[in-house]
C-alpha positions as CSV (number, residue, x, y, z in Angstrom):
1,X,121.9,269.4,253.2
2,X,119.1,268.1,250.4
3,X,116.5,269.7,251.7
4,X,114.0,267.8,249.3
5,X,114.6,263.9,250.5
6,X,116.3,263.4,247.3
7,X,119.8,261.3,246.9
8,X,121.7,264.3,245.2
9,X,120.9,268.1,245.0
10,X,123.0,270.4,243.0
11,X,124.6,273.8,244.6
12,X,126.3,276.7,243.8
13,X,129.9,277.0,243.9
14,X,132.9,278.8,243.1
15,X,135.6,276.6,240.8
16,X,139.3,277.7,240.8
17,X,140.8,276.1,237.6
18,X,144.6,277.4,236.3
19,X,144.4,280.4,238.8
20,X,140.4,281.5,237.5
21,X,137.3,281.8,239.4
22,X,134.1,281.1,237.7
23,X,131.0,280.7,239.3
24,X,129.1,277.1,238.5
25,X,127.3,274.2,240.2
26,X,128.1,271.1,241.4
27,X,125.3,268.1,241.8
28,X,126.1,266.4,245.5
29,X,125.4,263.4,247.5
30,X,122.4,264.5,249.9
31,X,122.4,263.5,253.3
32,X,119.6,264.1,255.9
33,X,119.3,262.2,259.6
34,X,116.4,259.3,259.9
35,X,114.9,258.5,262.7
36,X,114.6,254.4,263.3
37,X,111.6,254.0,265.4
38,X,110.9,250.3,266.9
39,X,107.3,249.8,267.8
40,X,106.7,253.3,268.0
41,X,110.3,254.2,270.5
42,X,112.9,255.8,269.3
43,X,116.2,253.4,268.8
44,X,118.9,255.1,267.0
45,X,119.2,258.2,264.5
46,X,121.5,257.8,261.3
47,X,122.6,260.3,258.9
48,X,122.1,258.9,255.4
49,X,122.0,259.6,251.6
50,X,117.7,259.9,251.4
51,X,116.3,257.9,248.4
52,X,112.8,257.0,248.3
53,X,111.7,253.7,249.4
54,X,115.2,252.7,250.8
55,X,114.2,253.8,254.5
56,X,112.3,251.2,255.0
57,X,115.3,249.1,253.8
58,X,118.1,250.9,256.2
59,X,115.8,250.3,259.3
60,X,115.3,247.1,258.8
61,X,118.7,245.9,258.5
62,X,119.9,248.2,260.8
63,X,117.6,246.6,263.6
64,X,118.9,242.8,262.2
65,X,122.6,243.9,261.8
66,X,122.3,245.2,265.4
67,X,120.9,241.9,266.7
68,X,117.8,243.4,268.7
69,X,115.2,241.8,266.0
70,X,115.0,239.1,263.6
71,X,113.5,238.9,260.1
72,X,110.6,237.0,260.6
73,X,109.2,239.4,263.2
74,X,108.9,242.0,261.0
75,X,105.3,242.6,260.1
76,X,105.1,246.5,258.2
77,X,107.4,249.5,258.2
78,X,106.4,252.9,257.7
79,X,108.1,256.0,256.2
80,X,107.7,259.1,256.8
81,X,108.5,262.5,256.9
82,X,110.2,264.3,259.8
83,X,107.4,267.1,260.9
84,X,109.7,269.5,261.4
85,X,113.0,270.6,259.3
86,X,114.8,268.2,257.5
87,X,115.0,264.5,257.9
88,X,112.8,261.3,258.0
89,X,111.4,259.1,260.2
90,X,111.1,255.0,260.1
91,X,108.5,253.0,262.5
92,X,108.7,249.6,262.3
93,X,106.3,247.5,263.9
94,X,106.7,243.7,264.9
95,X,103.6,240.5,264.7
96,X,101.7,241.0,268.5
97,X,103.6,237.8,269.8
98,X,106.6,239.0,268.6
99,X,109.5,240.3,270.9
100,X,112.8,242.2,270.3
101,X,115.7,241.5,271.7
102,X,116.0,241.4,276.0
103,X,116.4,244.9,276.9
104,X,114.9,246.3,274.2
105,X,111.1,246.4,275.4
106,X,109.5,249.7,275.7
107,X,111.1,252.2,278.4
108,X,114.0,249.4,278.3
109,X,115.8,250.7,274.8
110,X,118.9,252.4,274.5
111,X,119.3,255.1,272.4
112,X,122.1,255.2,269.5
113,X,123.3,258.0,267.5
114,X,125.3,256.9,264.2
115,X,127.0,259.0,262.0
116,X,127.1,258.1,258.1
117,X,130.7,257.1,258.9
118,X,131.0,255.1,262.2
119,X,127.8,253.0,262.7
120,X,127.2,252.2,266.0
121,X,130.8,253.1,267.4
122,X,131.7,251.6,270.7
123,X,128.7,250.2,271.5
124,X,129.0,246.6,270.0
125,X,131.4,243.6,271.2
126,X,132.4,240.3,270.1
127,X,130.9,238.8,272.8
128,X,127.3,240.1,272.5
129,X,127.3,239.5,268.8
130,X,128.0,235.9,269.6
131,X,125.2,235.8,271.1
132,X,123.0,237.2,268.5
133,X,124.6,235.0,265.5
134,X,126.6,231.9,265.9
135,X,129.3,230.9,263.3
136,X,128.2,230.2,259.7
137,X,128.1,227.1,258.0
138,X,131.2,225.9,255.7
139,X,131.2,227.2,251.8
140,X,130.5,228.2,249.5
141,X,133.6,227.5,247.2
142,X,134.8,230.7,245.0
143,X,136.4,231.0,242.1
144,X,139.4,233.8,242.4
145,X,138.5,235.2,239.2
146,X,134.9,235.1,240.1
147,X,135.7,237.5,243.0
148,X,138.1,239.7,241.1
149,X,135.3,240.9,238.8
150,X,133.1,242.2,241.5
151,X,134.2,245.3,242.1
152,X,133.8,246.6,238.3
153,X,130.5,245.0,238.6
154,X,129.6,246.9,241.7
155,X,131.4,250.1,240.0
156,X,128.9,249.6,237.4
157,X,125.4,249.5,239.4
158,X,126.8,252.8,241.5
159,X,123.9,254.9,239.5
160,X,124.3,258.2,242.1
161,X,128.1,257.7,242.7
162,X,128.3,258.1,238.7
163,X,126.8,261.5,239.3
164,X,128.0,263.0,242.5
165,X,131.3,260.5,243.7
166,X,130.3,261.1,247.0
167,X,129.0,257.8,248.2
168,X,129.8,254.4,249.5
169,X,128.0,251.5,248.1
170,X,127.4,247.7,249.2
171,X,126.5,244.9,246.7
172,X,125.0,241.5,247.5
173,X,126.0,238.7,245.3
174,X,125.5,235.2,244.7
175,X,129.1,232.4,244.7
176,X,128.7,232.7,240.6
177,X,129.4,236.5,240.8
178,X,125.6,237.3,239.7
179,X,124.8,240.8,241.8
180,X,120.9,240.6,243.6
181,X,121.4,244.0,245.3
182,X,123.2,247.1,245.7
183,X,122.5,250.2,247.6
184,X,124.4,253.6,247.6
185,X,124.6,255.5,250.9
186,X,126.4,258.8,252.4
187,X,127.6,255.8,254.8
188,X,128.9,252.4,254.5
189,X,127.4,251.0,256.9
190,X,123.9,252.6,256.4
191,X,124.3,251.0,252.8
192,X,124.7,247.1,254.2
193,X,122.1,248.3,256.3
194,X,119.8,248.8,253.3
195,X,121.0,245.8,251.1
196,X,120.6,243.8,254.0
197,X,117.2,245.3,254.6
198,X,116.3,244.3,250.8
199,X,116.7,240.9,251.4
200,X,115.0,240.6,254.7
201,X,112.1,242.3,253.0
202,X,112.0,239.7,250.1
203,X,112.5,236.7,252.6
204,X,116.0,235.7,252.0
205,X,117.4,235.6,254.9
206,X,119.8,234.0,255.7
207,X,122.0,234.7,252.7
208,X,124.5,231.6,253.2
209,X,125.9,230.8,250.1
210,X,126.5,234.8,249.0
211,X,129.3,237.4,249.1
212,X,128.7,241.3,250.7
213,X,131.1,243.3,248.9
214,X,131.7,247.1,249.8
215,X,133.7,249.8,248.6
216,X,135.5,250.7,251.2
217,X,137.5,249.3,254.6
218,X,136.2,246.5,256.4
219,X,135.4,247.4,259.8
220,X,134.0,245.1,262.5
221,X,130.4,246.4,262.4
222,X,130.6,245.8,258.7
223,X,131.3,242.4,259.4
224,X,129.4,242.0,263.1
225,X,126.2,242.9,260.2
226,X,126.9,240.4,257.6
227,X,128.0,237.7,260.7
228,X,123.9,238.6,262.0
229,X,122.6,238.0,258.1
230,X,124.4,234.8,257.6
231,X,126.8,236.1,254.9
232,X,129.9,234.2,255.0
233,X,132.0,235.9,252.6
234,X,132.6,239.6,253.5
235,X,135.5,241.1,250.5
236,X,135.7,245.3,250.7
237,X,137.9,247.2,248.1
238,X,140.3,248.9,251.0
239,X,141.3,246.9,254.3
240,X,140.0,245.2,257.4
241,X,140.6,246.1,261.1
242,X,142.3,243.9,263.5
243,X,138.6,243.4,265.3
244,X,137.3,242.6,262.2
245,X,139.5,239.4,261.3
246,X,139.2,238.6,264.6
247,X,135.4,238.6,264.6
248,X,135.7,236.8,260.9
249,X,137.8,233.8,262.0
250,X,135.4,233.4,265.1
251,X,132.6,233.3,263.1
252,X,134.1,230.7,260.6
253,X,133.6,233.3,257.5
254,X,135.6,234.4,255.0
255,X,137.2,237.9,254.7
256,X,139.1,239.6,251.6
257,X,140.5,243.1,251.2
258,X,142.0,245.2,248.6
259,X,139.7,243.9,246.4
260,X,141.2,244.9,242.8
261,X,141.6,244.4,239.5
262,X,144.6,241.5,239.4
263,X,144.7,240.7,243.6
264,X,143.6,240.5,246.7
265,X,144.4,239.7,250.1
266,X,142.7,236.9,252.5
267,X,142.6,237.9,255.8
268,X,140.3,235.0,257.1
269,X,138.6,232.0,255.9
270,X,140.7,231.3,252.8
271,X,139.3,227.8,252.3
272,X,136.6,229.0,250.4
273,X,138.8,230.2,247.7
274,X,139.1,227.5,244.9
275,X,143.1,226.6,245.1
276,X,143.9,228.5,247.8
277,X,146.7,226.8,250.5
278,X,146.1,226.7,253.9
279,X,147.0,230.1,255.4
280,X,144.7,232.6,257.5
C-alpha cells in the first residue's frame, strides 16, 4: 500500500526471467481507502489510486452518481489526511438551505463500503435510480469514426497507467471526439466518480451532448452514474451487463462496447450513430 498518498510507489521485487532470479523494483499503482464524509457523517469508504487534488473530485461524484446530492448544493469540500495509518478523508459540506437526498439526514445515512472494483454492489436498483435521474434528452448525433478514435485518445492521456499498467481510467468527451477530462483510478468506478466530480466542480453539469468512455466493462453502476450526470452516450472498451442495457434503453441513452480500433458493438440507443439502421 502507498504509504505517502501518492498515485504510484515503487517496491522491491524478485523477477524470474528464462529460469533467473534477480532482485529489482517495480513502480505500482497505489491504492489507499478514503473516507467520504457528507456534512460531517460518514457515507461510504472507497479504496482508490490517491492523487492529490482528485479527492475532492471522487466524493463529489460519488455523492451525484449515487443520487443523494445534486451539483448545485455543493458549497466546499475538504481533503484531508486520515489521522491515523494510511488513507484520506473527504468532508463535503452543502449551502445551509440545502438538503441531501430523503434518508440521508444526519443519524438517517446508510453506510457503504466500496471496493476499487465493485462500487456500490447490491445496493442500487433501477427503480430508485429512476427516481434520482429521469431519461435523457435525444442526441447528440455521432460519427462512427468519431467514436472509433477515442480509445487511442484516452490510451494517450493515461499518464500513471503509462508507468505502472495497473489502473482503469474514464474520459469525458465532447460529440466531436475533443476529450475535457480524464481521471486514472485503482477503480473504475472511483475514476467516473472523479471525472464526474471535475465537471460538477467547474459547473457543467449536466453533460448532455458528451460521451463517458472507460476502459473497461460496462457495468450498471457505471451507467446508473452517467444516467444521474446526464451523459447519454456511455461506450467502454470491454462489454456491458444485461442490467446495464437494460438501465440504458430505459433511460433513452446510448451504450457501445468493445470499443476498438476498426468496430464496435451497440447495445442500446443506436440512433445516435450517424448511418446506423434501426436495431437495439
Amino acid at each position: 500500500m502507498s504509504r505517502g498518498g501518492h498515485p504510484t510507489e515503487r517496491l522491491p521485487i524478485v523477477r524470474y526471467r528464462d529460469g533467473r532470479a534477480t532482485g529489482g523494483s517495480d513502480l505500482l499503482a497505489g491504492e489507499e481507502p478514503l473516507e467520504v464524509r457528507l456534512e460531517g457523517e460518514a457515507v461510504a469508504v472507497t479504496m482508490r489510486t490517491p492523487v492529490p487534488g482528485q479527492d475532492a473530485e471522487l466524493a463529489i461524484g460519488f455523492l451525484i452518481g449515487e443520487a443523494i446530492i445534486t451539483p448545485g448544493q455543493v458549497a466546499r469540500a475538504s481533503e484531508c489526511r486520515a489521522e491515523t495509518g494510511d488513507g484520506g478523508v473527504v468532508d463535503v459540506r452543502l449551502w445551509p438551505d440545502a438538503c441531501p437526498a430523503p434518508g440521508w439526514q444526519k443519524g438517517e445515512q446508510r453506510n457503504f463500503y466500496a471496493t476499487s472494483s465493485c462500487g456500490i454492489c447490491g445496493k442500487a436498483s433501477i427503480e430508485a435510480v429512476k427516481v434520482a435521474a429521469g431519461a435523457v434528452a435525444d442526441g447528440p448525433t455521432i460519427e462512427p469514426d468519431v467514436l472509433s478514435a477515442m480509445p487511442d485518445t484516452l490510451r494517450a492521456a493515461q499518464r500513471v497507467f503509462d508507468r505502472t499498467g495497473g489502473l482503469h481510467a474514464a474520459g469525458i468527451f465532447g460529440a466531436d471526439g475533443r476529450l475535457f477530462v480524464v481521471r486514472e483510478d485503482v477503480g473504475r468506478h472511483n475514476a467516473v466518480d472523479k471525472a464526474v466530480g471535475r465537471t460538477a466542480m467547474d459547473g457543467l453539469l449536466p453533460l448532455s451532448g458528451h460521451v463517458l468512455m472507460v476502459s473497461g466493462r460496462a457495468s450498471f453502476e457505471i451507467v446508473q452514474k452517467a444516467l444521474v450526470a446526464g451523459i447519454p452516450v456511455v461506450a467502454a472498451v470491454s462489454a456491458p451487463s444485461t442490467l446495464a442495457v437494460r438501465l440504458a434503453k430505459e433511460g433513452n441513452m446510448t451504450l457501445v462496447g468493445f470499443l476498438r480500433d476498426g468496430g464496435f458493438n451497440v447495445y442500446a440507443g443506436s440512433e445516435r450513430l450517424a448511418g446506423a439502421p434501426d436495431g437495439a
